[in-house]
VEXROGU-122304 format. One record per residue: residue number from 1; residue in one letter; x, y, z of N, C-alpha, C in turn. Coordinates in nm, 2 decimals, decimal comma, always signed. Layout:
N
NUM_A_X_Y_Z_X_Y_Z_X_Y_Z
...
***
This chain:
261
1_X_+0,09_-0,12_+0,00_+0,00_+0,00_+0,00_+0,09_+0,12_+0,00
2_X_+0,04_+0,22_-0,06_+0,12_+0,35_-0,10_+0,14_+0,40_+0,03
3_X_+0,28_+0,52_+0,04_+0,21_+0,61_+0,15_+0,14_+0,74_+0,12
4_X_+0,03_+0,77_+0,18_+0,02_+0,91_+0,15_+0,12_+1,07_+0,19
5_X_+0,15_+1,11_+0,11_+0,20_+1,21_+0,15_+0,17_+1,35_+0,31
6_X_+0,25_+1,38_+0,33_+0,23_+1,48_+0,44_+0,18_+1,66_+0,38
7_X_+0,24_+1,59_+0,29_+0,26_+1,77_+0,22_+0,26_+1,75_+0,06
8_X_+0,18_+1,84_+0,02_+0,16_+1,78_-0,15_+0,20_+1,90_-0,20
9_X_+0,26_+1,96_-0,32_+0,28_+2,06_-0,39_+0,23_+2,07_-0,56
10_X_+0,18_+2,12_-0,61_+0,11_+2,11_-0,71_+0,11_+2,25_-0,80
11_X_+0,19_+2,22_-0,89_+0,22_+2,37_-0,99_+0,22_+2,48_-0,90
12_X_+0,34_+2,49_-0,85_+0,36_+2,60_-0,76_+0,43_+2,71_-0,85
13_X_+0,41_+2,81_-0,84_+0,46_+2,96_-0,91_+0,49_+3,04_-0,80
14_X_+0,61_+3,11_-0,84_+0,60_+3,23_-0,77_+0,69_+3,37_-0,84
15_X_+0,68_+3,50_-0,83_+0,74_+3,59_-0,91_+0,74_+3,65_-0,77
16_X_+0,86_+3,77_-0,82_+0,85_+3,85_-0,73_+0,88_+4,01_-0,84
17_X_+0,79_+4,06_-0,83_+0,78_+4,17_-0,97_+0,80_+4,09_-1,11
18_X_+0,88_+4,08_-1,19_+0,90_+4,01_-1,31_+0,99_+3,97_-1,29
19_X_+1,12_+3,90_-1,19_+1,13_+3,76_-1,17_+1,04_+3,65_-1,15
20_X_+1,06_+3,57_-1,22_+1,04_+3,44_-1,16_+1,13_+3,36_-1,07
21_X_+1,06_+3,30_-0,97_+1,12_+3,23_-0,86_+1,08_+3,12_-0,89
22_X_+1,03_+3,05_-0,89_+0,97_+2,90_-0,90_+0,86_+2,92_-0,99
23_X_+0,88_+2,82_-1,07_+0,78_+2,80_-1,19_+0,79_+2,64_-1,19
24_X_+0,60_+2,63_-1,13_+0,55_+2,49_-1,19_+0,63_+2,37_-1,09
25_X_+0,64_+2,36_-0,97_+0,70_+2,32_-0,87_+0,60_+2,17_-0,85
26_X_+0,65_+2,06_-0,82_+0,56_+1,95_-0,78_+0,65_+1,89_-0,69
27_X_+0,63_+1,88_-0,59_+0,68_+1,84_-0,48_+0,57_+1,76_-0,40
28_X_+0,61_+1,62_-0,29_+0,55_+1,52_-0,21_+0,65_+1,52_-0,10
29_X_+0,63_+1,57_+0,01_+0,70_+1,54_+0,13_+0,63_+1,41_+0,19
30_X_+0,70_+1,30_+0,22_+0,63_+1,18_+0,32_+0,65_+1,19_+0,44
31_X_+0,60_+1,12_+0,52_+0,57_+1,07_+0,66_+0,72_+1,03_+0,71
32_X_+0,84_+1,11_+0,80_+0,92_+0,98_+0,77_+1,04_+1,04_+0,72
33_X_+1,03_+1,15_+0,64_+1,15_+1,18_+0,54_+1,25_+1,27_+0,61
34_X_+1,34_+1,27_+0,54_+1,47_+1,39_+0,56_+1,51_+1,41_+0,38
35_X_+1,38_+1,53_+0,39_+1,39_+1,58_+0,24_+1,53_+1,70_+0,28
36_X_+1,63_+1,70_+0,13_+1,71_+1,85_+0,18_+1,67_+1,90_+0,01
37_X_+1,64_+2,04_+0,05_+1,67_+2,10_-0,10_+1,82_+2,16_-0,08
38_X_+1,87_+2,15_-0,24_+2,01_+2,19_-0,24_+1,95_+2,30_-0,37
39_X_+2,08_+2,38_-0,41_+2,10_+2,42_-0,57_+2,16_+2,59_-0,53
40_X_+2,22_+2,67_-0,61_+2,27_+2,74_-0,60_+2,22_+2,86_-0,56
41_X_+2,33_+2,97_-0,48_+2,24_+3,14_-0,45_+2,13_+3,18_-0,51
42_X_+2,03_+3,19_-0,43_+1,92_+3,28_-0,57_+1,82_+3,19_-0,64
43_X_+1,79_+3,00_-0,59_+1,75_+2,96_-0,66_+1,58_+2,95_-0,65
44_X_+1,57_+3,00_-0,51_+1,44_+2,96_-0,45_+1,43_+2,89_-0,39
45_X_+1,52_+2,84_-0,28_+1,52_+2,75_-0,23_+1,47_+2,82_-0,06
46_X_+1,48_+2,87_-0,06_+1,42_+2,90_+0,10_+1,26_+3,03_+0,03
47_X_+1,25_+3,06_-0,04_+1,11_+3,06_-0,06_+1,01_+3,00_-0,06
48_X_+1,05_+2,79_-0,15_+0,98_+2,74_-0,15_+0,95_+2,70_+0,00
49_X_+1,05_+2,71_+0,12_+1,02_+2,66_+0,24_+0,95_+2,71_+0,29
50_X_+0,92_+2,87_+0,25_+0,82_+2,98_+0,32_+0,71_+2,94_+0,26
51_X_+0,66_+2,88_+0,16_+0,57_+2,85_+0,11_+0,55_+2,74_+0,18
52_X_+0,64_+2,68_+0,21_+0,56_+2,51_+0,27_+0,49_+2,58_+0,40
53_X_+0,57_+2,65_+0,48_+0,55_+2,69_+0,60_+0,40_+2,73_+0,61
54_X_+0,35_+2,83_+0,51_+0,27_+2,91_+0,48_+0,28_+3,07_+0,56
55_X_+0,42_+3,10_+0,50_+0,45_+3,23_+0,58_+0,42_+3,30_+0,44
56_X_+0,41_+3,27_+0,31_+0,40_+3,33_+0,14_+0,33_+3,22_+0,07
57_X_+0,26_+3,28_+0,01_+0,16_+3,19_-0,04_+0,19_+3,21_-0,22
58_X_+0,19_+3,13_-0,26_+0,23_+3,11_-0,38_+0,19_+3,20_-0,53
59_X_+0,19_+3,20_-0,61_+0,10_+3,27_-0,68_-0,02_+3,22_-0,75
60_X_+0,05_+3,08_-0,82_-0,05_+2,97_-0,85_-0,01_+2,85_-0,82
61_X_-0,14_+2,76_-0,79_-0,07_+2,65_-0,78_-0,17_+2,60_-0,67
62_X_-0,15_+2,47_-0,60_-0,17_+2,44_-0,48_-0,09_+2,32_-0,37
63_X_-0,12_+2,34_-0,25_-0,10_+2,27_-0,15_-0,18_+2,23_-0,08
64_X_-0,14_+2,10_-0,06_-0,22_+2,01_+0,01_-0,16_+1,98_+0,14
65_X_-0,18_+1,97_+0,27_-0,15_+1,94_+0,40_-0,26_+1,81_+0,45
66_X_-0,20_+1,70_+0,48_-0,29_+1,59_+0,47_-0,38_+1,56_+0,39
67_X_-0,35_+1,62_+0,27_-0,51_+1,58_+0,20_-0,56_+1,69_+0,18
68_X_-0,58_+1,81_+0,30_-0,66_+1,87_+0,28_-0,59_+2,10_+0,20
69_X_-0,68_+2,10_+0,14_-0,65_+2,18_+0,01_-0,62_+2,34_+0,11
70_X_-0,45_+2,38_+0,14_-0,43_+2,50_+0,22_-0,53_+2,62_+0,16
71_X_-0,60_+2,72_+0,22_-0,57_+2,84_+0,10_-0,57_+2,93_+0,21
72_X_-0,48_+3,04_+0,14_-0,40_+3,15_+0,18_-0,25_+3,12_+0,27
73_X_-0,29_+3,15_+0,40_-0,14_+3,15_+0,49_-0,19_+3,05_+0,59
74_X_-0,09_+3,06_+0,68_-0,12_+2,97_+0,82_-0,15_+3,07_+0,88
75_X_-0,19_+3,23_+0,88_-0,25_+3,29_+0,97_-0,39_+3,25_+0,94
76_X_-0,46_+3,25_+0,83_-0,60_+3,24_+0,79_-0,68_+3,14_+0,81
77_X_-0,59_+3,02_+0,84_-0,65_+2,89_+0,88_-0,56_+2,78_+0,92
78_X_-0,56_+2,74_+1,03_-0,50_+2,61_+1,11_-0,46_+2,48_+0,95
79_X_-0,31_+2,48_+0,95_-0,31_+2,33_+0,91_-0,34_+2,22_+1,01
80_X_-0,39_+2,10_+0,94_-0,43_+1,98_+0,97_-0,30_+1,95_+1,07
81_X_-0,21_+1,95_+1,05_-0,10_+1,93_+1,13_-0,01_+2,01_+1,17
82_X_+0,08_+2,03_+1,26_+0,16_+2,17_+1,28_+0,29_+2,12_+1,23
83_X_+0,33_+2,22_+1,12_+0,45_+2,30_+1,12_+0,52_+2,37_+1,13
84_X_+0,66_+2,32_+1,18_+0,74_+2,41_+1,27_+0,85_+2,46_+1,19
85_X_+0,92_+2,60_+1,22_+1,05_+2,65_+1,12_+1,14_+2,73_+1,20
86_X_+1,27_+2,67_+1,17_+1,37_+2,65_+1,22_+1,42_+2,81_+1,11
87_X_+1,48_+2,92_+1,15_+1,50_+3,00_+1,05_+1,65_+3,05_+1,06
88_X_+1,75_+3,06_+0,94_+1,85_+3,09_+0,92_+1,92_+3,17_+1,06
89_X_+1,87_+3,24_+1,09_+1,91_+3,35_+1,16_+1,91_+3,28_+1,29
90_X_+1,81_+3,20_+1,32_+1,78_+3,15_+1,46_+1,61_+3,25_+1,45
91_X_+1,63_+3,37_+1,46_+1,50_+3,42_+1,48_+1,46_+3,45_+1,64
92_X_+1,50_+3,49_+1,73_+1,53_+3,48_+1,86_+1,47_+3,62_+1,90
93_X_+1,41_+3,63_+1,97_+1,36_+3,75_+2,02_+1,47_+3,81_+2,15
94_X_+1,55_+3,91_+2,10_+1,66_+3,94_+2,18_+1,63_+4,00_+2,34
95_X_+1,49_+4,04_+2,35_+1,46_+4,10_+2,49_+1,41_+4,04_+2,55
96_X_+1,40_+3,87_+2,50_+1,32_+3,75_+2,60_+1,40_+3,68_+2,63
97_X_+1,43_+3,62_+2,76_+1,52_+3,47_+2,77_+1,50_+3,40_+2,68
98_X_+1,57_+3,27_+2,73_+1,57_+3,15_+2,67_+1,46_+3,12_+2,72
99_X_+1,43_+3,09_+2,79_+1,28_+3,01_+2,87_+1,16_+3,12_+2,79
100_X_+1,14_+3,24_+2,75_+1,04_+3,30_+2,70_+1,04_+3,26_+2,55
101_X_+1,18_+3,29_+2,48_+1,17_+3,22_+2,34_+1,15_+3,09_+2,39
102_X_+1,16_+2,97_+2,41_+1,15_+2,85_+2,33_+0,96_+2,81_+2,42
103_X_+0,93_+2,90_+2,50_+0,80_+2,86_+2,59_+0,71_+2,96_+2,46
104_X_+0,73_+3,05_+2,41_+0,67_+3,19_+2,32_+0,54_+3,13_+2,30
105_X_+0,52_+3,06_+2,19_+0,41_+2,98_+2,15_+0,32_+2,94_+2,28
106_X_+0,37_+2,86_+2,34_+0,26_+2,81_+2,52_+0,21_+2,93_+2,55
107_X_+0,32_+3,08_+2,62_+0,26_+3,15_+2,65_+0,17_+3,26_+2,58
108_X_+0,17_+3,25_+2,43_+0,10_+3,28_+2,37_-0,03_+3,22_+2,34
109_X_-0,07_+3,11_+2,31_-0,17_+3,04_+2,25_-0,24_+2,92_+2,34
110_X_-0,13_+2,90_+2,49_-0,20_+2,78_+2,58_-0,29_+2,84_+2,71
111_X_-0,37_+2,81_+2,78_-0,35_+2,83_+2,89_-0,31_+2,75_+3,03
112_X_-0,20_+2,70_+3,00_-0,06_+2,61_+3,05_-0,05_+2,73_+3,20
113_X_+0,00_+2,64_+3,33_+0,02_+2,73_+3,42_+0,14_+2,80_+3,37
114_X_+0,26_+2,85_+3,44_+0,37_+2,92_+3,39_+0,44_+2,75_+3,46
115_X_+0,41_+2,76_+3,55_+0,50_+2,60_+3,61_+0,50_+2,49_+3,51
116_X_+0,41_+2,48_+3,45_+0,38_+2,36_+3,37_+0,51_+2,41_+3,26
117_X_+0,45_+2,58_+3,18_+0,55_+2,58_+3,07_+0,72_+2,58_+3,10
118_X_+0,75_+2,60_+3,23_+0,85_+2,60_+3,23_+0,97_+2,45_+3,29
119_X_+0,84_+2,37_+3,25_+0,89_+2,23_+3,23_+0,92_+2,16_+3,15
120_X_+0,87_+2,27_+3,06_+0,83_+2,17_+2,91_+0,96_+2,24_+2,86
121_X_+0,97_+2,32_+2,88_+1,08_+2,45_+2,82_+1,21_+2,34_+2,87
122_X_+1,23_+2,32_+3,00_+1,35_+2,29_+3,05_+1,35_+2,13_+2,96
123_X_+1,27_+2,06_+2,96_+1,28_+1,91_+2,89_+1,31_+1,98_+2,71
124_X_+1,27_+2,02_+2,71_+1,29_+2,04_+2,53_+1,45_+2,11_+2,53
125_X_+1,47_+2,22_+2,60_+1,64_+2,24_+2,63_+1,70_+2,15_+2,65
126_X_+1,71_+2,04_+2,78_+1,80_+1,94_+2,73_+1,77_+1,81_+2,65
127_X_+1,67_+1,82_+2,56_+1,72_+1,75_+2,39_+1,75_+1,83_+2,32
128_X_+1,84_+1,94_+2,32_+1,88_+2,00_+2,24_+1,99_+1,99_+2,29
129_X_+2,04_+1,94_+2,39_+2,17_+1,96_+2,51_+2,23_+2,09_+2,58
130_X_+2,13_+2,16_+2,60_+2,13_+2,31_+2,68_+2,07_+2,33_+2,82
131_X_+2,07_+2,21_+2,88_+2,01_+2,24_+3,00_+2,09_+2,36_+3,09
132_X_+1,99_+2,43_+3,19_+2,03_+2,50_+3,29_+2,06_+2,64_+3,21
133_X_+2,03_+2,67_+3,09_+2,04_+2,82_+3,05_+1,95_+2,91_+3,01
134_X_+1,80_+2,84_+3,08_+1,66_+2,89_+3,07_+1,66_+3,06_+3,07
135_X_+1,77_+3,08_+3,19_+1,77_+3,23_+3,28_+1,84_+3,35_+3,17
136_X_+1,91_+3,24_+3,03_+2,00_+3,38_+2,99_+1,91_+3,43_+2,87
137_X_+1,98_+3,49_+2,81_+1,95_+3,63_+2,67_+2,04_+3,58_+2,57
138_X_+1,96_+3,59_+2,44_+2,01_+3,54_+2,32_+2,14_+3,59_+2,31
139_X_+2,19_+3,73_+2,33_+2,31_+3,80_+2,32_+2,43_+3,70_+2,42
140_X_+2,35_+3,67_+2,46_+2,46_+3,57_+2,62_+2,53_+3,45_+2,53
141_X_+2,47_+3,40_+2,42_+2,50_+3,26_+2,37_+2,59_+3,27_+2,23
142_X_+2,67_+3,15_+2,22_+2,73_+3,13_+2,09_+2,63_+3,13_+1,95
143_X_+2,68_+3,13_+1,86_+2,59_+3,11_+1,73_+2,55_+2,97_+1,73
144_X_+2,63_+2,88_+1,80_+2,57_+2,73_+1,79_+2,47_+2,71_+1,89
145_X_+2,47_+2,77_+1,99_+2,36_+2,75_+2,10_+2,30_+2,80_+2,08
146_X_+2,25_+2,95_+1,96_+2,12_+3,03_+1,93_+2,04_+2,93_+1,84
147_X_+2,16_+2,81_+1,76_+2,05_+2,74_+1,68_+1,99_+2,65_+1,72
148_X_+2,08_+2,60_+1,87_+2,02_+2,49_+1,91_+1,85_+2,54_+2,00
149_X_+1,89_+2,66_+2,08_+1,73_+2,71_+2,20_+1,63_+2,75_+2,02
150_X_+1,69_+2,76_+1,89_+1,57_+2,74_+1,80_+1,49_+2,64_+1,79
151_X_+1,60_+2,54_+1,81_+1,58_+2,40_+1,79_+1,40_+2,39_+1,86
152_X_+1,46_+2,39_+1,99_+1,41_+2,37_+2,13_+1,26_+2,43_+2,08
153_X_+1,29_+2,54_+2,05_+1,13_+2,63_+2,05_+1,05_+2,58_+1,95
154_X_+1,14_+2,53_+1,82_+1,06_+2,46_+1,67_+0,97_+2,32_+1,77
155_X_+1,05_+2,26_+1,83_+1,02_+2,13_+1,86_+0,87_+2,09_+1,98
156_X_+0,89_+2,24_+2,06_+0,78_+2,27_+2,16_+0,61_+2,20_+2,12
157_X_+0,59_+2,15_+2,22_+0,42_+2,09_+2,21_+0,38_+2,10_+2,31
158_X_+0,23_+2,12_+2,26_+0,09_+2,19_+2,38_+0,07_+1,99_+2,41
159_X_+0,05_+1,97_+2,57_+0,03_+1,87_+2,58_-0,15_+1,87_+2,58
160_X_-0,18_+1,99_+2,62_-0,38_+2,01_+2,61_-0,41_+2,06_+2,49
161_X_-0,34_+2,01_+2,37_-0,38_+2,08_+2,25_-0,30_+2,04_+2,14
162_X_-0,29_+1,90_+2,04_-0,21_+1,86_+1,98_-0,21_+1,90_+1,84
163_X_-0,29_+2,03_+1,83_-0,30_+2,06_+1,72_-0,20_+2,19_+1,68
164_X_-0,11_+2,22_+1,82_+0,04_+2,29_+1,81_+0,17_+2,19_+1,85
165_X_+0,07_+2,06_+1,78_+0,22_+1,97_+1,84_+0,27_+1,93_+1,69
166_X_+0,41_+1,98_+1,65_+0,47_+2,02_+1,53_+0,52_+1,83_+1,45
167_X_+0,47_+1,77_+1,35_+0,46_+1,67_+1,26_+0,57_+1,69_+1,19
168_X_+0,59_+1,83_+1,10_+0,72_+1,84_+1,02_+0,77_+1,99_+1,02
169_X_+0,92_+1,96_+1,04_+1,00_+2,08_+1,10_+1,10_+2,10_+0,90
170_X_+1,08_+2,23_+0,91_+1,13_+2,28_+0,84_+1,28_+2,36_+0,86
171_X_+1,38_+2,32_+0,87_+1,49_+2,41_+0,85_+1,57_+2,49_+0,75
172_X_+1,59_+2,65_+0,78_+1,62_+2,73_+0,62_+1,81_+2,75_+0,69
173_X_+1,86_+2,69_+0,60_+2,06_+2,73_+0,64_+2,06_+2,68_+0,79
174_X_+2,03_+2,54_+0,85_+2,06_+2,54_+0,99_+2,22_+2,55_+1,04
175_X_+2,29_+2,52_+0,94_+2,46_+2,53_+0,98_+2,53_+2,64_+0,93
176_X_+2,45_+2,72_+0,88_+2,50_+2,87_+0,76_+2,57_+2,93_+0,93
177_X_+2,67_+2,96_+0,82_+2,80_+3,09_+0,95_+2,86_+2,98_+1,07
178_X_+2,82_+2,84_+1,06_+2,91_+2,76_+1,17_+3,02_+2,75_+1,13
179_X_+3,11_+2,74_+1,27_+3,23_+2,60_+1,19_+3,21_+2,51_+1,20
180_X_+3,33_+2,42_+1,12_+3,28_+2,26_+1,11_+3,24_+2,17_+1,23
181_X_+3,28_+2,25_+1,38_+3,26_+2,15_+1,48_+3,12_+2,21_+1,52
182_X_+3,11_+2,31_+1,53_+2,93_+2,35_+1,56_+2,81_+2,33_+1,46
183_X_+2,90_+2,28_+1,34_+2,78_+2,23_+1,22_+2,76_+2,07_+1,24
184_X_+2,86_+2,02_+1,27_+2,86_+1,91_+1,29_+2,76_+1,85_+1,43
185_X_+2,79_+1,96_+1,54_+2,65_+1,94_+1,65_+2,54_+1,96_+1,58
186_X_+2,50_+2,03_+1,51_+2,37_+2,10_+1,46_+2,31_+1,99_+1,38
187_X_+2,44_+1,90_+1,30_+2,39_+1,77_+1,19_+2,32_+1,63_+1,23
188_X_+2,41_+1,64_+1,40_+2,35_+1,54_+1,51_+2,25_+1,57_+1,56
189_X_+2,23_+1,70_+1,61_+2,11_+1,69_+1,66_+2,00_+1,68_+1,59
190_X_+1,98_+1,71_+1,42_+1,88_+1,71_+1,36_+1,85_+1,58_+1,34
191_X_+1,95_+1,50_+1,37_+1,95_+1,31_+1,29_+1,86_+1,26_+1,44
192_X_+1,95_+1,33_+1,54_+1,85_+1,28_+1,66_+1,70_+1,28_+1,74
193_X_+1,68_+1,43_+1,68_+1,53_+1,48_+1,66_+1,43_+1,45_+1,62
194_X_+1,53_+1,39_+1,51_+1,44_+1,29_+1,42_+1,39_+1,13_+1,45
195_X_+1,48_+1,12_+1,53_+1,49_+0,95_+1,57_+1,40_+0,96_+1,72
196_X_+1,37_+1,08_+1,79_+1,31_+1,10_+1,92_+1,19_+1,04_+1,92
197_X_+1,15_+0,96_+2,02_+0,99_+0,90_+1,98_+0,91_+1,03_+2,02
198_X_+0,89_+1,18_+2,11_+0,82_+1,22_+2,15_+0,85_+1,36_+2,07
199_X_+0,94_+1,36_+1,93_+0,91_+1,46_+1,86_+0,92_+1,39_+1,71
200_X_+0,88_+1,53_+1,62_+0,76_+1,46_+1,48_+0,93_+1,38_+1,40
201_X_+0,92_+1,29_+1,32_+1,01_+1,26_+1,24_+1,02_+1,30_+1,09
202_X_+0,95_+1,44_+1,07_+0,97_+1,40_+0,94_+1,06_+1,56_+0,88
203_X_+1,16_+1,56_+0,81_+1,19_+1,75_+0,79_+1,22_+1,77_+0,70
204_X_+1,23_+1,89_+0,61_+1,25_+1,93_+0,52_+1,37_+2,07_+0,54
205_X_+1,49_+2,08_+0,46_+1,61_+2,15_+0,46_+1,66_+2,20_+0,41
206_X_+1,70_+2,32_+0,34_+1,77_+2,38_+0,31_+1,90_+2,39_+0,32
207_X_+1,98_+2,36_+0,21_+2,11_+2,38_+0,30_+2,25_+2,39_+0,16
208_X_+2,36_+2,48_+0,22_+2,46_+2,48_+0,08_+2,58_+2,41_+0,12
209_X_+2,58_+2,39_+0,23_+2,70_+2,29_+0,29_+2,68_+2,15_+0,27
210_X_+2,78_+2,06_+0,22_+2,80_+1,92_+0,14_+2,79_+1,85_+0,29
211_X_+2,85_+1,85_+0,38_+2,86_+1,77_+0,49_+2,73_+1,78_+0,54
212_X_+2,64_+1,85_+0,52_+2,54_+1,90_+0,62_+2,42_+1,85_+0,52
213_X_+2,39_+1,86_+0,38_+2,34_+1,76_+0,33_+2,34_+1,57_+0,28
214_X_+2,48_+1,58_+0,32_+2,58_+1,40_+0,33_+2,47_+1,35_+0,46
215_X_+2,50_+1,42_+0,56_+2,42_+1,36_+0,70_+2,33_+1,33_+0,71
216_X_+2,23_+1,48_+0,69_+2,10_+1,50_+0,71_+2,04_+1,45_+0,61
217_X_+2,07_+1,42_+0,50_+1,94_+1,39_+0,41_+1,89_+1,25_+0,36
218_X_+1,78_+1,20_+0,29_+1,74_+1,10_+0,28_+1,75_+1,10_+0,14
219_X_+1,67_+1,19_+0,10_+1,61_+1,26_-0,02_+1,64_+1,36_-0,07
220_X_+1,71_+1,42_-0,16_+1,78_+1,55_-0,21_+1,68_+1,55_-0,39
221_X_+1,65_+1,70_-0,38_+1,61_+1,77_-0,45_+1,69_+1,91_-0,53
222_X_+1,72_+1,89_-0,65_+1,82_+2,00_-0,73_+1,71_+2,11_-0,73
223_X_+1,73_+2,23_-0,72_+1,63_+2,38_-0,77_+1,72_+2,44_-0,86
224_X_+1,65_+2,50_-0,95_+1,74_+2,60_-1,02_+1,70_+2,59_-1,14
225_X_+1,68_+2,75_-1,20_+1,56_+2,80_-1,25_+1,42_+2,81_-1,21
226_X_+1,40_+2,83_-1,07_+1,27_+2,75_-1,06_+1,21_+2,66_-1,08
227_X_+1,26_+2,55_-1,14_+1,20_+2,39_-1,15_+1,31_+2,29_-1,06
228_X_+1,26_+2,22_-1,02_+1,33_+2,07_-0,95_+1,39_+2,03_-1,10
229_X_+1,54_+2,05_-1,10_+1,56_+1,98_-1,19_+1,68_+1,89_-1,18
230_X_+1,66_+1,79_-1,05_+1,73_+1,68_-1,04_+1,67_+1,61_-0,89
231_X_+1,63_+1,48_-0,84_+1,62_+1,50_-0,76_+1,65_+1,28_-0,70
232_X_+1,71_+1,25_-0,54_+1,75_+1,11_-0,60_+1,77_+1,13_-0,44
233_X_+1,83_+1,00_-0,40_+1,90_+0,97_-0,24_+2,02_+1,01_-0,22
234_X_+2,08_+1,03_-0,16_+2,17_+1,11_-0,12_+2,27_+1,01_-0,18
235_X_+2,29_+0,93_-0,15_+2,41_+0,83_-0,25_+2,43_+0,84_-0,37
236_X_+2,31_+0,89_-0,44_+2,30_+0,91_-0,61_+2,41_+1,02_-0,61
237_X_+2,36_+1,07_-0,56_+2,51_+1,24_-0,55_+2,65_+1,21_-0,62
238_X_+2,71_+1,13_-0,55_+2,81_+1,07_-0,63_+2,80_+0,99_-0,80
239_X_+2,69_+0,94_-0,77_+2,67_+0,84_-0,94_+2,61_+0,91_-1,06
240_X_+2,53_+1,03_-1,05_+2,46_+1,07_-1,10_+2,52_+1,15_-1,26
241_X_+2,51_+1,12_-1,32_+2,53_+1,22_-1,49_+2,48_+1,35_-1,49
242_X_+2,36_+1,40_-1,36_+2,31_+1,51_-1,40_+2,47_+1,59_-1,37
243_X_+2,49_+1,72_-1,50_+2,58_+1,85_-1,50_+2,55_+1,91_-1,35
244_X_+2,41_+1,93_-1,35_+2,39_+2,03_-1,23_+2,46_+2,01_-1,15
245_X_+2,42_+1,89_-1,11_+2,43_+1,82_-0,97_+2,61_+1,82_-0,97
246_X_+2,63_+1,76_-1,08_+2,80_+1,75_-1,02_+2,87_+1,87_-1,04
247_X_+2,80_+1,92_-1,14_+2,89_+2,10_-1,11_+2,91_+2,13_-0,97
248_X_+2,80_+2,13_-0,92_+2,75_+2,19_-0,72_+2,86_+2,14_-0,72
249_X_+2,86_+1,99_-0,69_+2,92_+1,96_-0,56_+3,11_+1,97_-0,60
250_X_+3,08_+1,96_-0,72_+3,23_+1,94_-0,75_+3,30_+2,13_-0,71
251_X_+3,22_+2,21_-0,72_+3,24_+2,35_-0,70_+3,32_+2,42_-0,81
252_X_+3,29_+2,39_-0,95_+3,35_+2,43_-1,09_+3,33_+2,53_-1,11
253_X_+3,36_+2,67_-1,17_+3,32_+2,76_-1,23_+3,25_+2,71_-1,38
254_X_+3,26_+2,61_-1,43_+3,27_+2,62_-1,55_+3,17_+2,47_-1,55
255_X_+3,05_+2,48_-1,60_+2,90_+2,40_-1,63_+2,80_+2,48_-1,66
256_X_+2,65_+2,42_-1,66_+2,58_+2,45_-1,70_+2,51_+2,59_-1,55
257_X_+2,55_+2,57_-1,44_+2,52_+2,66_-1,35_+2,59_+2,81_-1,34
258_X_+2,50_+2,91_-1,41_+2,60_+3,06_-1,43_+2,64_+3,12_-1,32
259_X_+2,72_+3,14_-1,33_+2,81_+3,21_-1,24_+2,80_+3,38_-1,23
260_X_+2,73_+3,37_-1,15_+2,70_+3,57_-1,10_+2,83_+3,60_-0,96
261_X_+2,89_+3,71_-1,06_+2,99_+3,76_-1,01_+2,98_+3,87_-0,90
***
């Protein structure tokens, strides 16, 4: 028996004035997966994830979220399942702790005592391996620890309300600006996040670092021009004839990928 997909994409478009960004996009995220999109600066690759998200809504096209047909944003109407986004930057609200960012959502949308959220906060900090830093300020922390209390807040679930309990986590550049040893925590914890029984297993990624898609991914997707145009298991990477593909990784000036100076 087939699986049904989590997330469906269906002739997705998007311009932004007279660029085109994505033209005619078909994408199936499953139940389960470690999708990464790869492909060069500029390709649309973290638009399409604002789109999954439903932070931008497409121009044409549609999305499906279990089956059921999104329209407009995730402000306008609850998906069937929650998804969570992990954002380049971290996204961190600089004048809140750590315990306020990664609880934000609870104390926003639960009516959780503060005791309760600040249990949930402390258990989701150490799966991320940050216990005991509830008390500080984003400015207080490394760039590896800002990704990780992201981590922590993407991962957060309403135990009286599972309709903020996050199914598939979206990450845009999670290792962008690390070095190799704080990218390499960021590649473990994602592998482990995923393996957790009491958080969602399935994600979708962004990413321009080779080690960081080697790890993380299951399923790798080429962008560029706006169309998927290469897409295979991460082992194909190596075997593969597509130009695209091995221009990237081989890092050539000289293929079918133009080089903006």
């Amino acid at each position: 028996m087939s699986v049904e997909p989590l997330i469906e994409l269906k002739g997705i478009c998007k311009n932004f004035g007279e660029k085109m960004i994505l033209n005619d996009i078909e994408l199936n995220i499953y139940p389960g997966e470690a999708l990464v999109i790869i492909g060069p600066s500029g390709a649309g690759k973290s638009t399409l994830l604002r789109i999954i998200a439903g932070l931008l809504a497409p121009d044409t096209g549609e999305i499906y979220i279990k089956g059921q047909n999104r329209q407009g944003l995730i402000e306008d109407k609850q998906d069937p399942i929650g998804i969570s986004m992990v954002f380049q930057q971290s996204a961190l609200f600089d004048s809140l702790t750590v315990a306020e960012n990664v609880g934000f959502c609870l104390y926003q949308h639960s009516k959780l005592p503060e005791r309760k959220i600040r249990q949930l906060v402390e258990e989701k900090l150490e799966m991320v391996g940050l216990p005991g830093i509830s008390h500080q300020y984003p400015a207080e922390l490394s760039g590896g620890m800002r990704k990780r209390v992201s981590f922590a807040r993407a991962i957060m679930s309403n135990p009286d309300d599972s309709r903020y309990n996050p199914e598939v986590i979206l990450y845009d550049e999670p290792t962008a600006g690390l070095d190799p040893i704080a990218s390499t925590v960021i590649e473990d914890l994602v592998r482990r996040l995923q393996q957790a029984a009491q958080v969602c297993g399935t994600y979708v990624m962004v990413s321009h670092q080779e080690s960081t898609i080697r790890r993380t991914a299951d399923r790798v997707v080429f962008l560029y021009e706006g169309q998927i145009q290469w897409e295979g298991k991460v082992q194909d990477i190596d075997i593969t004839d597509n130009l695209l593909v091995r221009q990237f990784f081989s890092a050539s000036i000289d293929g079918p990928i133009r080089v903006i100076n």
